[in-house]
PyMOL CGO cylinders between C-alpha atoms (Angstrom):
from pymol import cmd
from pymol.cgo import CYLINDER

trace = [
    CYLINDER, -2.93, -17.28, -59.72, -6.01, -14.91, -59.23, 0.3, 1, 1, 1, 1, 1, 1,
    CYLINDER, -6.01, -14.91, -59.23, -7.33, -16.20, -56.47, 0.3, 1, 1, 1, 1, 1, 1,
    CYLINDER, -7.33, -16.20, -56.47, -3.88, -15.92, -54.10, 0.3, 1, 1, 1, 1, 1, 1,
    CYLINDER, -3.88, -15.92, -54.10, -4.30, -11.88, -54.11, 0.3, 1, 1, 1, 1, 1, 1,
    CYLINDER, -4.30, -11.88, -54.11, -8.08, -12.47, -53.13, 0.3, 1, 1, 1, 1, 1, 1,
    CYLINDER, -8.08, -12.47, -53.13, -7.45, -14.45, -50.20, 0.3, 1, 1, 1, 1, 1, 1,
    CYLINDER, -7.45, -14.45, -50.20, -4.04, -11.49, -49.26, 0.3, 1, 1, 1, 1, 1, 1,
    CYLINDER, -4.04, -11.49, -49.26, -6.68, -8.86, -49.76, 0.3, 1, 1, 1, 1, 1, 1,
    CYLINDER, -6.68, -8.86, -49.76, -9.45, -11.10, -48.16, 0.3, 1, 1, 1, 1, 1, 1,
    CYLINDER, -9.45, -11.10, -48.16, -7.05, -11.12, -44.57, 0.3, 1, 1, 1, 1, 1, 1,
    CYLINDER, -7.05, -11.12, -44.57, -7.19, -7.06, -44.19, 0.3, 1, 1, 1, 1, 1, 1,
    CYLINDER, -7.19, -7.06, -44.19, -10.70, -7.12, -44.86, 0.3, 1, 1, 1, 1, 1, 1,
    CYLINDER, -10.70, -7.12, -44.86, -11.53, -9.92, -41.59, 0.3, 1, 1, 1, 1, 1, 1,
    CYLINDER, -11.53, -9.92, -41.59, -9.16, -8.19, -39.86, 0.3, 1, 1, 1, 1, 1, 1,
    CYLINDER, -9.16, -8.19, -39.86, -10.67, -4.90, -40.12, 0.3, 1, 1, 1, 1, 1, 1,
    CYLINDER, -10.67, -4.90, -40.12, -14.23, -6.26, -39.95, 0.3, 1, 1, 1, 1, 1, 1,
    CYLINDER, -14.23, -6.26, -39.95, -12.67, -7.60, -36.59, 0.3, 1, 1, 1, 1, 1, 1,
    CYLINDER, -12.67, -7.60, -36.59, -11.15, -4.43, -35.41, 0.3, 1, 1, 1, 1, 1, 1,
    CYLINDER, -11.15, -4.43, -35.41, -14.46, -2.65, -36.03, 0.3, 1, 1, 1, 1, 1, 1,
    CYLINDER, -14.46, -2.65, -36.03, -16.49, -4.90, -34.41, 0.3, 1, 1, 1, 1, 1, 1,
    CYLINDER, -16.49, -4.90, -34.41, -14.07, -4.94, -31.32, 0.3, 1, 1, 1, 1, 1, 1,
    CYLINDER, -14.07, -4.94, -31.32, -14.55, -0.91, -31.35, 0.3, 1, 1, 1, 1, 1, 1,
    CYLINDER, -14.55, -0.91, -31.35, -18.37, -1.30, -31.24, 0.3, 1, 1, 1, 1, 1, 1,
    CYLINDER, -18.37, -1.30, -31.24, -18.76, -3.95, -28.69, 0.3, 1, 1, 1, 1, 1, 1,
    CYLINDER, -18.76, -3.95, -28.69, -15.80, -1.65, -26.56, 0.3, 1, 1, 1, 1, 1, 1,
    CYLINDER, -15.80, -1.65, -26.56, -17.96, 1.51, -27.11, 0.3, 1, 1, 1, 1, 1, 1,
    CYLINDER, -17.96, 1.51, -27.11, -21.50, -0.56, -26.34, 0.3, 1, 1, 1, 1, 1, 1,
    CYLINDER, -21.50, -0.56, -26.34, -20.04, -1.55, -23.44, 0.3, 1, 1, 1, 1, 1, 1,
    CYLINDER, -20.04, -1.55, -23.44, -19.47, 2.37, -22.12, 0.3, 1, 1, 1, 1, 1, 1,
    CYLINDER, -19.47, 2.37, -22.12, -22.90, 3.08, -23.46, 0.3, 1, 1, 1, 1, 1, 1,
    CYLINDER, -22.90, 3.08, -23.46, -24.91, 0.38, -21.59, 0.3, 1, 1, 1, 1, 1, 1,
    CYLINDER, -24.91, 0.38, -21.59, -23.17, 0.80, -18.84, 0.3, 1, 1, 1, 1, 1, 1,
    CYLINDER, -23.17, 0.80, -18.84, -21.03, 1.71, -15.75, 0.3, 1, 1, 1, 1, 1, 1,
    CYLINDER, -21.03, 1.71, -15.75, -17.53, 2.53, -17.39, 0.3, 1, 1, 1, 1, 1, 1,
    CYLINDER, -17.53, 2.53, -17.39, -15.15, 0.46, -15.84, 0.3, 1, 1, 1, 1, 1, 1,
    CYLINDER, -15.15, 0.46, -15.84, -11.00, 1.14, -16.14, 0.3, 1, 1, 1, 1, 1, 1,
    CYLINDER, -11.00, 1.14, -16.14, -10.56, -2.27, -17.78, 0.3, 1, 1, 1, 1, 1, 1,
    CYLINDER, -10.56, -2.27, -17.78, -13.77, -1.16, -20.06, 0.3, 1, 1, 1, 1, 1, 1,
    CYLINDER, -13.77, -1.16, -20.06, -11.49, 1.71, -21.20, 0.3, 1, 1, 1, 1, 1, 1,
    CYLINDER, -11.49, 1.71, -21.20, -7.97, 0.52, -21.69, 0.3, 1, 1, 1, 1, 1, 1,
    CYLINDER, -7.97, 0.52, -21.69, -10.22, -2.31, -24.23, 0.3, 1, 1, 1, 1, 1, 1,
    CYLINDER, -10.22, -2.31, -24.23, -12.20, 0.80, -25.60, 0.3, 1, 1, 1, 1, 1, 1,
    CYLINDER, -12.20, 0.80, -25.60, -8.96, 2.79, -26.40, 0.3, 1, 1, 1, 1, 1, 1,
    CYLINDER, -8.96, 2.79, -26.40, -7.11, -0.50, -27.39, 0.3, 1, 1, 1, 1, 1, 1,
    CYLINDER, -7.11, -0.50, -27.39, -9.46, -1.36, -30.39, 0.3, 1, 1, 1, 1, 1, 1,
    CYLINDER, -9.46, -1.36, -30.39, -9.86, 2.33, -31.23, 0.3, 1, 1, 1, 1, 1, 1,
    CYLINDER, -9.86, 2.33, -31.23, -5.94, 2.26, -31.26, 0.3, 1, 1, 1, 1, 1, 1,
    CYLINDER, -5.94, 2.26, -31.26, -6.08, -1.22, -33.46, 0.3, 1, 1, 1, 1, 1, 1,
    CYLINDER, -6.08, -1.22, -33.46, -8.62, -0.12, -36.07, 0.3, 1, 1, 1, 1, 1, 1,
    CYLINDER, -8.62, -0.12, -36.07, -6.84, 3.68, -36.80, 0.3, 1, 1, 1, 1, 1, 1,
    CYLINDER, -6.84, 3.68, -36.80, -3.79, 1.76, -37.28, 0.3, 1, 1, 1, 1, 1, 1,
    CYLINDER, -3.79, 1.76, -37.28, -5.23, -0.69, -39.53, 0.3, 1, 1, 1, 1, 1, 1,
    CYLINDER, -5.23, -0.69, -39.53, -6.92, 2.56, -41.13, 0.3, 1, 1, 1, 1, 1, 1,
    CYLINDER, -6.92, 2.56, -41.13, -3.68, 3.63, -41.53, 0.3, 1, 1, 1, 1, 1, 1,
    CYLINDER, -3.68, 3.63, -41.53, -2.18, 1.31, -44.08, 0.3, 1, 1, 1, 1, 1, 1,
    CYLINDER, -2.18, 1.31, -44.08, -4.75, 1.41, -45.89, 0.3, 1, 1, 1, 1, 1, 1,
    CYLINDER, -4.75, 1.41, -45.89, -6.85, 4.52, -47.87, 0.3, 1, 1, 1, 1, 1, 1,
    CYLINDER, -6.85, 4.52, -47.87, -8.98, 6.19, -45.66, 0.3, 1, 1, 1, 1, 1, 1,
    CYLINDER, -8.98, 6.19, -45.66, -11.09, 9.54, -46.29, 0.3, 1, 1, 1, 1, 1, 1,
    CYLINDER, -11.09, 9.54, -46.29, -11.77, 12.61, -43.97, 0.3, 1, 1, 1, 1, 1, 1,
    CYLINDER, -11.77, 12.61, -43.97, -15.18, 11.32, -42.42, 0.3, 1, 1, 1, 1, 1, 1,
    CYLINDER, -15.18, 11.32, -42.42, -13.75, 8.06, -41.33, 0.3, 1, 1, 1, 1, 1, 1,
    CYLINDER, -13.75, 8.06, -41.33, -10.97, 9.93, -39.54, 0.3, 1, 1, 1, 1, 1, 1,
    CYLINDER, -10.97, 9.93, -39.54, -13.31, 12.30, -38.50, 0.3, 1, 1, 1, 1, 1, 1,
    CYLINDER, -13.31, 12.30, -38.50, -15.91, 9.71, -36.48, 0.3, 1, 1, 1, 1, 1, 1,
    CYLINDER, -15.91, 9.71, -36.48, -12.64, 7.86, -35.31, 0.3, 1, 1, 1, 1, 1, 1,
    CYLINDER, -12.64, 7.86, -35.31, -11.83, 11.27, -33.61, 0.3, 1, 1, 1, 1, 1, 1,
    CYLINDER, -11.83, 11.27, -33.61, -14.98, 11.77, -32.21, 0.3, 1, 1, 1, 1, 1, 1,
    CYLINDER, -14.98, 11.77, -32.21, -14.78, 8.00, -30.97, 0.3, 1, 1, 1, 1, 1, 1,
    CYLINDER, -14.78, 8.00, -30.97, -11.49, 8.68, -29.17, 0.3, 1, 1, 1, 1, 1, 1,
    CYLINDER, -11.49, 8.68, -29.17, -12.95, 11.82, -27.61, 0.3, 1, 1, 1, 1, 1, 1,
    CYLINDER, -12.95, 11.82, -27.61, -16.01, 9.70, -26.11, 0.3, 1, 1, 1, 1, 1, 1,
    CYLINDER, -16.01, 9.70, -26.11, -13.58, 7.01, -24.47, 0.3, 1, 1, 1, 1, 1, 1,
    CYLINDER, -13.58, 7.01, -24.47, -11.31, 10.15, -23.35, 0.3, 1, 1, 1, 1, 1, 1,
    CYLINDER, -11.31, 10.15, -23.35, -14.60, 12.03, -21.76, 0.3, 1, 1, 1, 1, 1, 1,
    CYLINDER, -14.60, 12.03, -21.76, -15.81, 8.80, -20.20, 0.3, 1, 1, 1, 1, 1, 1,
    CYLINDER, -15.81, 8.80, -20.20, -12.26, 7.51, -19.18, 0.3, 1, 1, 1, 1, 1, 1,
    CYLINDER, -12.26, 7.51, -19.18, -12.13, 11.31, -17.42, 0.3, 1, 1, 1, 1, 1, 1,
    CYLINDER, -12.13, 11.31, -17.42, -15.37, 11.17, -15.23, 0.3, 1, 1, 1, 1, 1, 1,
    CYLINDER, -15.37, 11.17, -15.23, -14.25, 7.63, -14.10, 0.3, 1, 1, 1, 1, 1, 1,
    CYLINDER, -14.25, 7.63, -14.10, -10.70, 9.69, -13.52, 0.3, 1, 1, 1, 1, 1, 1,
    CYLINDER, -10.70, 9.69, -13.52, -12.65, 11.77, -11.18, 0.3, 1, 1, 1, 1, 1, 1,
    CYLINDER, -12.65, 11.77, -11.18, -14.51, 8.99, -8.96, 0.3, 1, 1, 1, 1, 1, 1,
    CYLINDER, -14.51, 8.99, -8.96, -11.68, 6.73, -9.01, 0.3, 1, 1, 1, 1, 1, 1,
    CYLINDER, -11.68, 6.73, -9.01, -8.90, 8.76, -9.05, 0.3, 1, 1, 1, 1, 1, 1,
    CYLINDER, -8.90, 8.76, -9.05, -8.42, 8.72, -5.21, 0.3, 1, 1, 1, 1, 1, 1,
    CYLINDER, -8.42, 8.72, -5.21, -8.04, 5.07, -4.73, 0.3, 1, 1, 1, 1, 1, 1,
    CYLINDER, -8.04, 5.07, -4.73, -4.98, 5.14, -7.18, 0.3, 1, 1, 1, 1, 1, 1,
    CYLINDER, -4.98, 5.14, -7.18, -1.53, 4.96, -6.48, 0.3, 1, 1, 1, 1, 1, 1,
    CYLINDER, -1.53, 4.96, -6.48, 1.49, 7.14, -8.31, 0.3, 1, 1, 1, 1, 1, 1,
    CYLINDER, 1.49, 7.14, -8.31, 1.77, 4.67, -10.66, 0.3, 1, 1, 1, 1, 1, 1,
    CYLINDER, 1.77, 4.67, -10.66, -1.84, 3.71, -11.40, 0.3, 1, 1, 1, 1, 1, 1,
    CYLINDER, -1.84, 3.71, -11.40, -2.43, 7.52, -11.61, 0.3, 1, 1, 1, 1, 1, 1,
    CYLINDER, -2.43, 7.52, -11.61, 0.41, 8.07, -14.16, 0.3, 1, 1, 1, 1, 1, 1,
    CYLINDER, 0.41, 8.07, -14.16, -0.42, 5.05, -16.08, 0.3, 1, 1, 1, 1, 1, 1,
    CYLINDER, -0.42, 5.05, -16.08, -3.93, 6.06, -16.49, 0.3, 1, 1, 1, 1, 1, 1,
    CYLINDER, -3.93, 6.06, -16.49, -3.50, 9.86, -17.80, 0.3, 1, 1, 1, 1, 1, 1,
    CYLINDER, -3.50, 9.86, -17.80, -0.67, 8.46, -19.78, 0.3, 1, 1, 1, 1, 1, 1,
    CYLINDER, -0.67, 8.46, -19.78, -3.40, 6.74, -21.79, 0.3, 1, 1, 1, 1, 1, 1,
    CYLINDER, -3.40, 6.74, -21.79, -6.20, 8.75, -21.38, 0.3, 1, 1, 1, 1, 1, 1,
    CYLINDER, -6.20, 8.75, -21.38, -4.71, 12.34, -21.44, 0.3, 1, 1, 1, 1, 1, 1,
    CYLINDER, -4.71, 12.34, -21.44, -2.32, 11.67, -24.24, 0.3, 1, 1, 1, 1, 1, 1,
    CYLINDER, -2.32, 11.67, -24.24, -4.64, 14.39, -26.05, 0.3, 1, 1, 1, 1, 1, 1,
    CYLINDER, -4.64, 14.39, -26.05, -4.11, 17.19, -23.35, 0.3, 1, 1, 1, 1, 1, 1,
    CYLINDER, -4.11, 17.19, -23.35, -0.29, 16.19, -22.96, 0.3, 1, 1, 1, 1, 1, 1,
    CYLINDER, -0.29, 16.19, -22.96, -0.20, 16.48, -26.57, 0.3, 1, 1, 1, 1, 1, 1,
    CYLINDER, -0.20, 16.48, -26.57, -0.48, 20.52, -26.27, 0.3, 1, 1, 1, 1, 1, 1,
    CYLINDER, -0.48, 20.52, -26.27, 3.00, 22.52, -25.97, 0.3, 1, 1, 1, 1, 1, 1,
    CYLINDER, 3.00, 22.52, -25.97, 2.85, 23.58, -22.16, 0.3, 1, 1, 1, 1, 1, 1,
    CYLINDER, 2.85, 23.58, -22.16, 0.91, 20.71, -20.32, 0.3, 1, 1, 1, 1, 1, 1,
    CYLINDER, 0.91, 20.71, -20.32, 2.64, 17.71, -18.37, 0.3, 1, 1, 1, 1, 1, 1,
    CYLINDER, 2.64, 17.71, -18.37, 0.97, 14.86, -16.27, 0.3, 1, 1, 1, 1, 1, 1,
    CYLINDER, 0.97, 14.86, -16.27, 0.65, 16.92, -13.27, 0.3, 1, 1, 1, 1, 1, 1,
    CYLINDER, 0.65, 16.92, -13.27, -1.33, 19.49, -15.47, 0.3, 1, 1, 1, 1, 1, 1,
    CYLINDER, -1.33, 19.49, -15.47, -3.16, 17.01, -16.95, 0.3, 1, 1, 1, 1, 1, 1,
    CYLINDER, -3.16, 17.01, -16.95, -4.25, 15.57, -13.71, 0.3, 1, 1, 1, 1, 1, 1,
    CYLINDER, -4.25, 15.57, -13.71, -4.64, 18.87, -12.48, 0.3, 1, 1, 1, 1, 1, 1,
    CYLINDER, -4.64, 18.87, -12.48, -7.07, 19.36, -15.74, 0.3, 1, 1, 1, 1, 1, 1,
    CYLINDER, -7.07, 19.36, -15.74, -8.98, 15.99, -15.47, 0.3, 1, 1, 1, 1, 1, 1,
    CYLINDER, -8.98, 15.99, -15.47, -9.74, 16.13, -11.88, 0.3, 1, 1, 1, 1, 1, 1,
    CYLINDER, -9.74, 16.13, -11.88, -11.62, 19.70, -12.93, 0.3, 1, 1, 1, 1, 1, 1,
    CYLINDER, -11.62, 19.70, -12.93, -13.48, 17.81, -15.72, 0.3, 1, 1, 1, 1, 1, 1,
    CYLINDER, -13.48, 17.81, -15.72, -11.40, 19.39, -18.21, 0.3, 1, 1, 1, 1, 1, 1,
    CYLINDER, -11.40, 19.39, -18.21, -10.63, 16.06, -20.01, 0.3, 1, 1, 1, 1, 1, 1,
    CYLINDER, -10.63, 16.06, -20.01, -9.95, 17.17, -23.90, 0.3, 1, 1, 1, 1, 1, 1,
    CYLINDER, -9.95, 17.17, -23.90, -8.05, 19.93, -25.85, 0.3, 1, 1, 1, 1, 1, 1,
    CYLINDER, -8.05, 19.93, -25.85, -11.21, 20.91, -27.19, 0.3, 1, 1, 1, 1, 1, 1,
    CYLINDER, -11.21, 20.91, -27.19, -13.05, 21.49, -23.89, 0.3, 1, 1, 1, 1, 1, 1,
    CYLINDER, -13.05, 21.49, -23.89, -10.24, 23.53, -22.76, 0.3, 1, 1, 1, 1, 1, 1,
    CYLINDER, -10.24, 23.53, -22.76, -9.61, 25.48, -25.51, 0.3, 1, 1, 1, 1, 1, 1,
    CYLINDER, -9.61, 25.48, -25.51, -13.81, 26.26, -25.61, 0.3, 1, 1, 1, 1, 1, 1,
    CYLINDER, -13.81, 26.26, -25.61, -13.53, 27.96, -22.04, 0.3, 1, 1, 1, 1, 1, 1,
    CYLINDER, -13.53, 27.96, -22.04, -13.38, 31.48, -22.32, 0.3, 1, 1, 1, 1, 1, 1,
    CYLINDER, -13.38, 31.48, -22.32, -10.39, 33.26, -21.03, 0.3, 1, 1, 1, 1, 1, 1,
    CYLINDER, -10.39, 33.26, -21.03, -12.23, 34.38, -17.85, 0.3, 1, 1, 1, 1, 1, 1,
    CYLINDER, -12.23, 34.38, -17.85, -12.95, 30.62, -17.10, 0.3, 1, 1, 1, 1, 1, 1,
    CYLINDER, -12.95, 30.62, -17.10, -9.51, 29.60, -17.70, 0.3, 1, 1, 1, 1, 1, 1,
    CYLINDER, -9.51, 29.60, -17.70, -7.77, 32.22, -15.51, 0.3, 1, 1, 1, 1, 1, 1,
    CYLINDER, -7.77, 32.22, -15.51, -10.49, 30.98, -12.93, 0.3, 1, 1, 1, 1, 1, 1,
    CYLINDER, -10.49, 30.98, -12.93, -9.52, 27.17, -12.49, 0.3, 1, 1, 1, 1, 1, 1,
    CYLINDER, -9.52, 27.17, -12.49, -8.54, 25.66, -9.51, 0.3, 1, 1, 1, 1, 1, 1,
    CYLINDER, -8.54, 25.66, -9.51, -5.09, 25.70, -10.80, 0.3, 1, 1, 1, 1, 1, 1,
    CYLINDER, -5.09, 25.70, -10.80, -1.75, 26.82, -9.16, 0.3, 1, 1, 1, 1, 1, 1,
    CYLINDER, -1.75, 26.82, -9.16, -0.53, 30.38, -10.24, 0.3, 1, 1, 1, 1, 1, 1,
    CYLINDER, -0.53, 30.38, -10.24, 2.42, 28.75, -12.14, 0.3, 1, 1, 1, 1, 1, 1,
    CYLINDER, 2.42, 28.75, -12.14, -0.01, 26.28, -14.23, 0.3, 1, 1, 1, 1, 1, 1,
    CYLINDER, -0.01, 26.28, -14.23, -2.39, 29.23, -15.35, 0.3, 1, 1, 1, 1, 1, 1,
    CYLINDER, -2.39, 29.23, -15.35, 1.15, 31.28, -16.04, 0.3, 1, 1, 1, 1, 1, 1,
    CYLINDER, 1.15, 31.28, -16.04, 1.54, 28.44, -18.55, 0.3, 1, 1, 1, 1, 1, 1,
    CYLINDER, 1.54, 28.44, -18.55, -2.17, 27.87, -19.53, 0.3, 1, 1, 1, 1, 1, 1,
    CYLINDER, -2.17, 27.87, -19.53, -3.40, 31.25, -19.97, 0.3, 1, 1, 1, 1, 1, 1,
    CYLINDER, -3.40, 31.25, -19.97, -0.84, 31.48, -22.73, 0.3, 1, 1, 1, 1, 1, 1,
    CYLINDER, -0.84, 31.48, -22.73, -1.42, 28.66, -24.23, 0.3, 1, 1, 1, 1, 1, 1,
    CYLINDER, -1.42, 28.66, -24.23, -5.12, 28.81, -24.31, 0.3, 1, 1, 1, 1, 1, 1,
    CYLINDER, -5.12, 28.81, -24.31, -4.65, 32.11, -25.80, 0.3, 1, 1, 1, 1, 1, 1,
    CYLINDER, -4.65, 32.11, -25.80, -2.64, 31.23, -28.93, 0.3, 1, 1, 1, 1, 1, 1,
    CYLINDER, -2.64, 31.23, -28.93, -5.77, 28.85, -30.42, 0.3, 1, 1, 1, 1, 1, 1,
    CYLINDER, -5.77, 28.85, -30.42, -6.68, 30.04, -33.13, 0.3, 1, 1, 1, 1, 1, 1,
    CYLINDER, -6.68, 30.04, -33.13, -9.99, 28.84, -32.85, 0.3, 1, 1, 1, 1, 1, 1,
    CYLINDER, -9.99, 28.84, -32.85, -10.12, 30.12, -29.28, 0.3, 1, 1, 1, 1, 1, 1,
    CYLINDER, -10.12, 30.12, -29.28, -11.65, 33.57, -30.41, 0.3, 1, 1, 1, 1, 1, 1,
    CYLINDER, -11.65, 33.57, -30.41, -14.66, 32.30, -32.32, 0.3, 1, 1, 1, 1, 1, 1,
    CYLINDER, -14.66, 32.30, -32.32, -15.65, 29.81, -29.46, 0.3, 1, 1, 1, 1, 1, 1,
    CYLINDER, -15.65, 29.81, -29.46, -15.06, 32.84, -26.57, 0.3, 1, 1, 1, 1, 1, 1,
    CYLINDER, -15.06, 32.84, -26.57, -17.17, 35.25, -28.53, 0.3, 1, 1, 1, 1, 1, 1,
    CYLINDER, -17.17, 35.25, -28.53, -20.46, 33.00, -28.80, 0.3, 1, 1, 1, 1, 1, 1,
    CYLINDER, -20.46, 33.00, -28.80, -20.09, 31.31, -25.02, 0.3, 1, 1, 1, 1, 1, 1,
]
cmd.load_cgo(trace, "trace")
């Protein structure tokens, strides 16, 4: 009987190997070259795969922490394709792309997909990148009045937001 819970343990293990390595090649791809939108749905997709994988199983700080910064590449990449590509798209290609690739931006109280696309077209692609902008900055975008009405707000209740304003 001990070797039927190595070969149930042994599955995880190949398929996380397998998720990994689908993450790398994914990522490799965006590195080596011109990001494509196909590129990025597969780069988001296997990020997607292996942090749910992660999830059933026991995973520390540092591996959530460089699956983060993973996500934010593909989100920063997937956003300066946004900006060349953007205007070839359709309604629904738009809203099916900043449903994937905003989800971090829509994720914050206060901003919708026409905020987001509002956001990504002015290369402001990630929560963190917004909330870095000092308040000046923010009450400066491109935006309509009642977006910053909404934004400045927002962008004002980070608590981070202080720290990052004072050393820009």
């Amino acid at each position: 009987m001990p070797a039927e819970p190595s070969q149930t343990t042994g599955l995880p293990a190949e398929q996380l190997r397998d998720a990994i390595n689908a993450l790398m090649h994914t990522v490799t791809a965006l590195l080596e070259g011109e990001p494509t939108q196909g590129v990025l749905e597969t780069a988001l997709n296997s990020h997607d795969a292996l942090r749910d994988q992660l999830a059933a199983q026991a995973h520390n700080a540092t591996t959530l922490a460089a699956l983060q910064r993973i996500e934010q590449f593909i989100t920063i990449q997937a956003g300066h394709y946004y900006q060349m590509a953007s205007v070839d798209f359709d309604e629904q290609q738009n809203s099916r792309f900043l449903t994937l690739f905003a989800r971090q931006l829509l994720g914050l109280d206060g901003i919708g997909p026409a905020t987001a696309r509002q956001l990504f077209q002015l290369g402001v692609f990630t929560p963190e990148h917004f909330f870095t902008l000092a308040p000046k900055e923010v009450a400066q975008l491109d935006l309509p009045a009642a977006t910053l009405a909404r934004l400045i707000p927002l962008h004002a209740q980070a608590p981070s937001l202080e720290r990052f304003s004072e050393t820009s």
